[in-house]
C-alpha positions as CSV (number, residue, x, y, z in Angstrom):
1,X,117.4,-78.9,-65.9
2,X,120.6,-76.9,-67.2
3,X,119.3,-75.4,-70.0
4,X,116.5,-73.5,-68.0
5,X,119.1,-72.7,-64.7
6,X,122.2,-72.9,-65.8
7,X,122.2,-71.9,-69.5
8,X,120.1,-69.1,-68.3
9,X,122.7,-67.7,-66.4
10,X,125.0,-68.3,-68.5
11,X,123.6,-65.7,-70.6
12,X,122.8,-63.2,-67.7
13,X,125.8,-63.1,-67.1
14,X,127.1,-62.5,-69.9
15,X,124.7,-59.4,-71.1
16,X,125.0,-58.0,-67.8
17,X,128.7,-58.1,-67.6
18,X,129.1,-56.7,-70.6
19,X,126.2,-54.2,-70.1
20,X,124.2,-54.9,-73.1
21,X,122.0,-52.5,-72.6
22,X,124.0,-50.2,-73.6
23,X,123.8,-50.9,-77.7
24,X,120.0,-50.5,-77.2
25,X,119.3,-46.6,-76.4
26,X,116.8,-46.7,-78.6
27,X,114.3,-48.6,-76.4
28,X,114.7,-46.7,-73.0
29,X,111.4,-46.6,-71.1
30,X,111.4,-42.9,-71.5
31,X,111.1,-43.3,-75.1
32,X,109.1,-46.5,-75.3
33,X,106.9,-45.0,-73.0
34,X,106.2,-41.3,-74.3
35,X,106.1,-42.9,-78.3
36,X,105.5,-46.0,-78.7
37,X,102.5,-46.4,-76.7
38,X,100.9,-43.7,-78.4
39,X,102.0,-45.2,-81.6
40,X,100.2,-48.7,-81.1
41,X,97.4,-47.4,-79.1
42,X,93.9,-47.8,-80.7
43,X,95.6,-49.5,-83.4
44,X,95.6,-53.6,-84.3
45,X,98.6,-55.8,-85.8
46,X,98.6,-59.1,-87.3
47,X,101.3,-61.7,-86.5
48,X,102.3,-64.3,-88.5
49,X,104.8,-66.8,-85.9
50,X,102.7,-66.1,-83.1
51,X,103.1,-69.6,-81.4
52,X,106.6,-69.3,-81.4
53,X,109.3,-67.8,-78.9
54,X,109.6,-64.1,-80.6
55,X,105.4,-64.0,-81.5
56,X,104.8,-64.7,-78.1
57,X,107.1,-62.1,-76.6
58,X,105.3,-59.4,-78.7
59,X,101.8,-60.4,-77.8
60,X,102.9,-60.0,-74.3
61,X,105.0,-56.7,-74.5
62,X,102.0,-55.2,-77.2
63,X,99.1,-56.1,-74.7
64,X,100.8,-55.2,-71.0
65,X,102.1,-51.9,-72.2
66,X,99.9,-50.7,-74.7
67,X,96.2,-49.6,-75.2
68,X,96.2,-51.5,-78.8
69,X,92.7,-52.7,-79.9
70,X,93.2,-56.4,-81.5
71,X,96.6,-58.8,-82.2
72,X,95.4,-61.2,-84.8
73,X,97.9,-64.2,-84.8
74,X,97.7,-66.4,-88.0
75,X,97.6,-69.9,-86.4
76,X,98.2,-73.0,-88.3
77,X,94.9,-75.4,-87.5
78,X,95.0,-79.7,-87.3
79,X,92.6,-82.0,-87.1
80,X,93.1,-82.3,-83.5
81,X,93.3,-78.5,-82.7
82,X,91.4,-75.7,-83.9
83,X,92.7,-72.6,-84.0
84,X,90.8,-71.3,-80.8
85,X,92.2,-74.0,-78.4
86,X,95.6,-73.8,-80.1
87,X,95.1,-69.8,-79.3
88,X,94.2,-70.9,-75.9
89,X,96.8,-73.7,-75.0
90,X,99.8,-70.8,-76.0
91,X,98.0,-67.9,-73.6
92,X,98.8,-71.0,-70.8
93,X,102.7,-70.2,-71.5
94,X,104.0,-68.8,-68.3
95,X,105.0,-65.7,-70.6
96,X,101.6,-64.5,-70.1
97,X,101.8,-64.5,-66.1
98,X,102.3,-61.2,-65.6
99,X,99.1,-60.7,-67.5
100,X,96.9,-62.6,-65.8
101,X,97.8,-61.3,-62.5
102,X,97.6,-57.4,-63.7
103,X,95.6,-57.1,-66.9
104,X,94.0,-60.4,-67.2
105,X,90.8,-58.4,-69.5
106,X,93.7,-58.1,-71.9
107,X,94.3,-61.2,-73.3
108,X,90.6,-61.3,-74.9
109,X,92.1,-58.8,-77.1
110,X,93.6,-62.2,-78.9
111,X,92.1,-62.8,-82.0
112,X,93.0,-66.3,-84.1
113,X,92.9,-66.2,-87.7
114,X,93.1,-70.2,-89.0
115,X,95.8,-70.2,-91.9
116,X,98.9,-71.8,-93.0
117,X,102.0,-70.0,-94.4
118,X,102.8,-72.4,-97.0
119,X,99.0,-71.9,-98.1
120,X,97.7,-70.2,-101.3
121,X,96.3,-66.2,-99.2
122,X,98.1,-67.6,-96.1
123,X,95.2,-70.0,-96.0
124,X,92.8,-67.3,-94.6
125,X,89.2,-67.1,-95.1
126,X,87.6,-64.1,-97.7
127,X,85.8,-63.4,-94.5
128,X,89.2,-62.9,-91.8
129,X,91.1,-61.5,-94.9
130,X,88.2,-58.7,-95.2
131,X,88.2,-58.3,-91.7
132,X,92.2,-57.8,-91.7
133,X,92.4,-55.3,-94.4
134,X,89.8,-53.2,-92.8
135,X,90.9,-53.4,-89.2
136,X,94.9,-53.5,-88.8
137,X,97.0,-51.3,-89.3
138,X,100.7,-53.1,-88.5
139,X,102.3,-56.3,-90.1
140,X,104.5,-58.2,-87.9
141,X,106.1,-61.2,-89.8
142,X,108.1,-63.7,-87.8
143,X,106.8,-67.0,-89.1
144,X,109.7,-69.0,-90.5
145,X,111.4,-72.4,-90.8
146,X,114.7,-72.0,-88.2
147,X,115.6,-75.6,-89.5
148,X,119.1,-74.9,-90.8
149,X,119.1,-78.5,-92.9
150,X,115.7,-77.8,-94.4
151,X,115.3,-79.0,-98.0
152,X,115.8,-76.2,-100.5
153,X,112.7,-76.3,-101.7
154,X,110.4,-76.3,-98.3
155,X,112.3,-73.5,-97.0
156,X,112.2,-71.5,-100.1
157,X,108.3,-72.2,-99.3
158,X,108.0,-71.2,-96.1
159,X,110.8,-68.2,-95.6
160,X,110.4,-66.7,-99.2
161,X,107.2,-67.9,-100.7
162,X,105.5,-67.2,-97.2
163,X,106.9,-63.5,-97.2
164,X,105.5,-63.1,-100.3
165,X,101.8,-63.7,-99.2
166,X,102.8,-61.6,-96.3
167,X,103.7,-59.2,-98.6
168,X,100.7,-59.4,-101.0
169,X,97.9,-58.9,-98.3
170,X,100.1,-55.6,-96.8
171,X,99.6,-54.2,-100.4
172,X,95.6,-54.9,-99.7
173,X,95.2,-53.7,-96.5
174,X,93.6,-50.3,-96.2
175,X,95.6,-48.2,-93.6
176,X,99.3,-50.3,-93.5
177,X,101.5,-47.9,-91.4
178,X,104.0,-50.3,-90.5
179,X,105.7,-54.1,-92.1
180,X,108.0,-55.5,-89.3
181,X,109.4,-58.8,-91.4
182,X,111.7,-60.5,-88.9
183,X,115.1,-61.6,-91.0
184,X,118.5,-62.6,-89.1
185,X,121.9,-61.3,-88.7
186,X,123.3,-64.3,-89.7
187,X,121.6,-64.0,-93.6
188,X,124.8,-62.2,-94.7
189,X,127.4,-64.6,-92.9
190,X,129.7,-64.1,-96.2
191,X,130.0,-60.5,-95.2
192,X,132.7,-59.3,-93.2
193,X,130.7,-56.3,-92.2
194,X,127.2,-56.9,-92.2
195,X,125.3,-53.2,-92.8
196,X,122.5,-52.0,-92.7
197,X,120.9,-52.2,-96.0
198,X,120.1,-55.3,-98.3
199,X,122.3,-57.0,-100.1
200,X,122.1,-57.9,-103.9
201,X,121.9,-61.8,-104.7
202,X,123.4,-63.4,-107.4
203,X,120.7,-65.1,-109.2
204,X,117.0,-64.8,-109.1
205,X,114.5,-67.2,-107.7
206,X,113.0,-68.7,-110.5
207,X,116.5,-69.7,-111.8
208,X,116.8,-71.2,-108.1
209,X,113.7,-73.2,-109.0
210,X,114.5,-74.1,-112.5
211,X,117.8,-75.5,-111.3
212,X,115.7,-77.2,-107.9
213,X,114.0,-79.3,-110.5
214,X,117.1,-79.8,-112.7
215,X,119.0,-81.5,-110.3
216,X,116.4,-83.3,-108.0
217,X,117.7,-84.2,-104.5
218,X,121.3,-84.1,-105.7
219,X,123.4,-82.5,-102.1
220,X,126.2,-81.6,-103.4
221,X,124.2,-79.6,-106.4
222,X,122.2,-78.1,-104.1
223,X,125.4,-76.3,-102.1
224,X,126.1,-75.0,-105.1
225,X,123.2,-72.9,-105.1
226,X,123.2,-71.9,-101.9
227,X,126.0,-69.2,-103.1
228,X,128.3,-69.8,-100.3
229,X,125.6,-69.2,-97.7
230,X,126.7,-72.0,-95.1
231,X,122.7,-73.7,-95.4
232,X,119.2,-73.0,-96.4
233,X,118.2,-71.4,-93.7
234,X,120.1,-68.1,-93.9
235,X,120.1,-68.6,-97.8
236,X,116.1,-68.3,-97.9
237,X,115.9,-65.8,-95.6
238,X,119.0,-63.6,-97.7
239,X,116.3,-64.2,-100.4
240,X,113.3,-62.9,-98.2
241,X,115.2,-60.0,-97.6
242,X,115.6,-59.1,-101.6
243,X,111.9,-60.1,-102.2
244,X,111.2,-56.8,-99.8
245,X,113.7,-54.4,-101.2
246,X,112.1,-54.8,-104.3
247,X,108.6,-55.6,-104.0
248,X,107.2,-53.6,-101.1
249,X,106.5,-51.1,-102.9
250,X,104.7,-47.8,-100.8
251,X,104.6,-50.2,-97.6
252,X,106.2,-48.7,-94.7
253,X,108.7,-51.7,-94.0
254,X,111.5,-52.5,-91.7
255,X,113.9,-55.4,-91.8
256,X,114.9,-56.2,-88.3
257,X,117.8,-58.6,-88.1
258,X,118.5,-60.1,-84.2
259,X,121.4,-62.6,-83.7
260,X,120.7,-65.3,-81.4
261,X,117.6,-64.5,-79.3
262,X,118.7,-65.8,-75.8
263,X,116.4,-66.0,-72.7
264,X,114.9,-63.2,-71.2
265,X,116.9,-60.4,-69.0
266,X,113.9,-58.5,-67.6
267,X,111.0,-58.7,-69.1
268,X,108.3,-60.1,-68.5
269,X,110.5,-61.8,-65.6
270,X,114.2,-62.8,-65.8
271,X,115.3,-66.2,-67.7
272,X,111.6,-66.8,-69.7
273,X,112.7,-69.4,-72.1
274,X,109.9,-71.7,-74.3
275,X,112.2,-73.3,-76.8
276,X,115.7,-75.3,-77.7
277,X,117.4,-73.0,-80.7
278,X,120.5,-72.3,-81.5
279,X,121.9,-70.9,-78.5
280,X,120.5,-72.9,-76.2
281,X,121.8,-75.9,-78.2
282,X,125.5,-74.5,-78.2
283,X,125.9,-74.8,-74.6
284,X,122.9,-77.5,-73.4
285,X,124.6,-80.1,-75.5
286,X,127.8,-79.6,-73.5
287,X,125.7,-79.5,-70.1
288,X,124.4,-83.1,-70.7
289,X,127.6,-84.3,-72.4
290,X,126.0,-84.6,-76.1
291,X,129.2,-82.2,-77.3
292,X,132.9,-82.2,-75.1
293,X,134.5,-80.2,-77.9
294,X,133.7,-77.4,-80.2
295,X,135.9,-76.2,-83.6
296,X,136.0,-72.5,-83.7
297,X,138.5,-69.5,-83.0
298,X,138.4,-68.4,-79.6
299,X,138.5,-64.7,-80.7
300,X,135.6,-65.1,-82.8
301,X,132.3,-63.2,-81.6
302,X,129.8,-65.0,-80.5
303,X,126.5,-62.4,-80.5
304,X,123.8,-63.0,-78.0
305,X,120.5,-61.1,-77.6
306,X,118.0,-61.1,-74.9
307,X,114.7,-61.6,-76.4
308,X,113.2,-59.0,-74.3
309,X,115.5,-56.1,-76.0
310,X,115.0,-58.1,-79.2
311,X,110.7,-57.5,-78.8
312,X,111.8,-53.9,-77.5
313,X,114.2,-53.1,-80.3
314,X,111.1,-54.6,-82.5
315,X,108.5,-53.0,-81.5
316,X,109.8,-49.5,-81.5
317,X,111.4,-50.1,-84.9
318,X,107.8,-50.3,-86.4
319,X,107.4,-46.4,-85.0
320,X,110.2,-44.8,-87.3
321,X,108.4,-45.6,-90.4
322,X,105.5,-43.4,-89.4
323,X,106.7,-40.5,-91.9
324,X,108.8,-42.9,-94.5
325,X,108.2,-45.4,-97.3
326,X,112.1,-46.0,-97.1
327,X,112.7,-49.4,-96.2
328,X,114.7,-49.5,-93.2
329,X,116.9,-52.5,-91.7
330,X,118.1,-52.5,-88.5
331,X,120.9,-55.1,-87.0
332,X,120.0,-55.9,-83.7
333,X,123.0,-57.8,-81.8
334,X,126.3,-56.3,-80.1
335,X,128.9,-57.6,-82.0
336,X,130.6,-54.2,-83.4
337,X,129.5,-51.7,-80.3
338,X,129.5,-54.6,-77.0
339,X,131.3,-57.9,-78.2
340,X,132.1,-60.9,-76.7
341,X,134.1,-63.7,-77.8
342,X,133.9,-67.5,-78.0
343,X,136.3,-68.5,-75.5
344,X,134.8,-65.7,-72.7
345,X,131.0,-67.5,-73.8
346,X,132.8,-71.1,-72.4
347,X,134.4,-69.6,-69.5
348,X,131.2,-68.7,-68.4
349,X,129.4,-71.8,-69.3
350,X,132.2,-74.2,-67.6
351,X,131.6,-72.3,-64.5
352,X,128.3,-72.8,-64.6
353,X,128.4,-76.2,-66.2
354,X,130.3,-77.5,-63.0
355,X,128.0,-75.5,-60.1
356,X,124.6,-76.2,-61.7
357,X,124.2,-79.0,-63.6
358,X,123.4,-82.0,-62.5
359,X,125.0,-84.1,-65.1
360,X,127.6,-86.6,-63.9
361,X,129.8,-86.6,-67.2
362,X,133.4,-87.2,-66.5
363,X,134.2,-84.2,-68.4
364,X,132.3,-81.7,-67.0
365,X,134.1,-78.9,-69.7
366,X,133.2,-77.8,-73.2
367,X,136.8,-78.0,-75.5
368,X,137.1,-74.9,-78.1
369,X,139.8,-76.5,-80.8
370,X,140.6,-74.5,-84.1
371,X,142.2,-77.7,-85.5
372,X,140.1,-80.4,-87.1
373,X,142.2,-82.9,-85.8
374,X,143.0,-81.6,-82.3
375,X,138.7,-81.8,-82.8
376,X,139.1,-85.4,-83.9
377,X,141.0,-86.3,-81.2
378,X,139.4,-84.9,-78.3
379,X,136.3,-86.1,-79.6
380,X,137.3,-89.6,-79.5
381,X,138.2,-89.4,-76.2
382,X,135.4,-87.5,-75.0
383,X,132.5,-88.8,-76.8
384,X,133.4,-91.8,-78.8
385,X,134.9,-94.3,-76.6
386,X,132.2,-93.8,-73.8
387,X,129.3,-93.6,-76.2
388,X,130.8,-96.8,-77.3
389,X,131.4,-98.4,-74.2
390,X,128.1,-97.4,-72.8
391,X,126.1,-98.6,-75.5
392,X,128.2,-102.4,-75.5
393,X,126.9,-102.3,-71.5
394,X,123.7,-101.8,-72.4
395,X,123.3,-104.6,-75.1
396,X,125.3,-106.7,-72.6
397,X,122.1,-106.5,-70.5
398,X,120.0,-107.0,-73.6
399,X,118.9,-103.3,-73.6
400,X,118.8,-101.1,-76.7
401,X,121.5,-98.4,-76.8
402,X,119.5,-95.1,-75.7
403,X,119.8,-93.3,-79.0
404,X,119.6,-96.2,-81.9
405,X,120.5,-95.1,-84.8
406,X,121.4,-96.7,-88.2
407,X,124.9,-96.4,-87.7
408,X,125.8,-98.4,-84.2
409,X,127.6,-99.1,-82.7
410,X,128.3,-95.2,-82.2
411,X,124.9,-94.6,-81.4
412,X,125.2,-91.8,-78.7
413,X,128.3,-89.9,-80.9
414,X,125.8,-89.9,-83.7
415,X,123.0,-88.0,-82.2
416,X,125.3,-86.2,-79.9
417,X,127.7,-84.5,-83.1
418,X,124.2,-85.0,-86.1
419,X,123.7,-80.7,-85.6
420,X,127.5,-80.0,-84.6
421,X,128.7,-79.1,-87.9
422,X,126.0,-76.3,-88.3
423,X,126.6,-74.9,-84.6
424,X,130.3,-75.0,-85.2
425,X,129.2,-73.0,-88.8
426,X,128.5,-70.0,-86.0
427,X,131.7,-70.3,-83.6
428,X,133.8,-70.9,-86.8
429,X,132.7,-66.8,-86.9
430,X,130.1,-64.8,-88.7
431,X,130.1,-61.2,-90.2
432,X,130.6,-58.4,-87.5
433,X,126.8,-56.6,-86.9
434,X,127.6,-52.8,-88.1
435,X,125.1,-52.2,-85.0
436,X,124.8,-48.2,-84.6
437,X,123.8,-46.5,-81.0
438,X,120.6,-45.5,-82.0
């Protein structure tokens, strides 16, 4: 499929030609190797988000190059899966091949802890919390709803509420040296410059909530409280990051903001890729045809990450608070130092798009379009008419149209363009990443 050949090197190329390693001296091997090691050695972490893309890239960079003693991962059980098998379905991820082959003894240093986020104590046991306040000694919070059209009030749950539980059992455990709490660059998009400290919000949560209940499931009340943050996503997570600057107290904590987290450069082998997010979206829905045309400036900087300098850049992070109860935030993207720009991201991608994929779309070209109604236009021709025409055929034949919706006969332009508006959001532009060459 595209989005695991061609999308991948879409974004090889794109980090290697513009050398992307450069903005991220501050995990070199030399260092990583000399420091960081030493650092985690001997030592256990807790993750929360440990079954998704960026947990599972730590608990493979934390046990192949480290000596660490434990990684407990808070795992959301079922009543079809425990904890353990879910813990042993994820070490089955490919990620973890490299393991197997040279340090397969490491992976028993995986250790489930049954909870739930949204849960009063993270749902976790007297018993596991006990054991994590005696035994770890770093915090690595990545759990989070990425679902940028989440209800208000589930993600303030999960990305706020969840942080705050995070928070609350770092304040109990005995020998905290380091909070990692995984934010995004994109929580400040009303910035022009996004720096490296928090930002003040305009109102407090609990008039967020009072006004939640005020209004009910009122949309367009909702925006308003969003404070011009373009959805709930980055709105709960600018939230998150206030809830640390003023609550953490004498925790050693770092914010680490990455852009988009593409597939892997290096490490643990080139192109690893578990997921569909926001970057892969942008370009696999032009691949199969879903999107012909994108609204955006063509100058506008569109900041991809590897996500094996994003667990590098991560992991190291969580070293300089050895000395310092400061909280720190770090951006971790290229857009100031390294950028690239929308229309040099499509180039790429319509090369690729044309030698790789195996889709047999008469278009075989992603549009970038700054006006609506040039958008409106090509979209029509593009997507519309042979959604619609496609979709007659098959009810001619006394099929159902492959993506029924409740709004046919468009059926195909509706699921293709339902997530465009937020992915245009990002191509429309962003803040620039004050990024500094650490």
């Amino acid at each position: 499929m595209f989005w695991t050949n061609g999308f991948v090197r879409v974004c090889l190329n794109i980090n290697l030609l513009r050398n992307a390693a450069t903005v991220f001296k501050i995990t070199s091997n030399k260092y990583y190797h000399r420091n960081v090691a030493d650092f985690y050695a001997g030592k256990s972490v807790f993750i929360t988000g440990g079954t998704g893309f960026l947990g599972k890239a730590f608990i493979e960079k934390l046990l192949y190059t480290t000596d660490i003693e434990k990684i407990y991962i808070l795992i959301r059980e079922t009543q079809q899966l425990r904890a353990h098998v879910r813990l042993r379905n994820i070490l089955e991820n490919p990620i973890f091949s490299r393991l197997k082959k040279e340090k397969p003894n490491a992976l028993e240093k995986v250790v489930p802890i049954p909870g739930d986020i949204v849960k009063p104590n993270l749902g976790i046991s007297s018993t596991d919390e006990r054991l994590l306040i005696d035994k770890v000694s770093v915090v690595i919070h990545s759990a989070a709803t990425i679902n940028f059209n989440e209800p208000l009030l589930k993600a303030l749950e999960i990305n706020y509420e969840g942080t705050r539980k995070v928070l609350s059992l770092c304040k109990k455990i005995k020998n905290v040296q380091a909070y990692v709490h995984i934010s995004t660059a994109y929580s400040n998009t009303d910035k022009k410059i996004v720096e490296e400290h928090v930002y003040s919000m305009p109102a407090d949560v609990s008039y967020i909530y009072n006004e939640l209940a005020r209004v009910g499931n009122d949309k367009d009340k909702i925006s308003t409280l969003l404070y011009g943050k373009p959805n709930t996503y980055t709105f709960t997570k600018a939230l998150a990051e206030s809830l640390i600057a003023t609550e953490h107290e004498n925790i050693p904590t770092v914010i680490i903001r990455p852009t988009m987290v593409a597939p892997s450069i290096n490490e643990p082998f080139k192109s690893w890729l578990d997921n569909v997010s926001l970057p892969t979206t942008f370009l696999l829905c032009g691949a199969t045809g879903m999107n012909r045309v994108i609204r955006g400036k063509k100058s506008n900087i569109i900041d991809f990450v590897p996500i094996d300098y994003v667990t590098n850049f991560t992991l190291v992070a969580a070293t300089t608070l050895q000395k310092s109860s400061k909280l720190a935030v770090y951006n971790c993207g290229t857009s100031s130092t390294n950028p690239i720009h929308l229309d040099e991201v499509f180039n790429y991608f319509n090369k690729a798009n044309i030698k790789f994929t195996s889709n047999d779309s008469r278009f075989p070209k992603v549009f970038i379009v700054e006006s609506q109604l040039a958008r409106d236009i090509l979209t029509f021709i593009t997507q519309i008419l042979p959604a619609y025409i496609f979709d007659t055929l098959l009810k001619m034949k006394g099929q159902q149209p492959r993506h029924p919706l409740p709004t046919p006969p468009f059926s195909l332009y509706t699921c293709a363009t339902k997530a465009q508006r937020e992915r245009e959001a990002w191509a429309e532009g962003a803040g620039l990443l004050d990024v500094p060459i650490y």
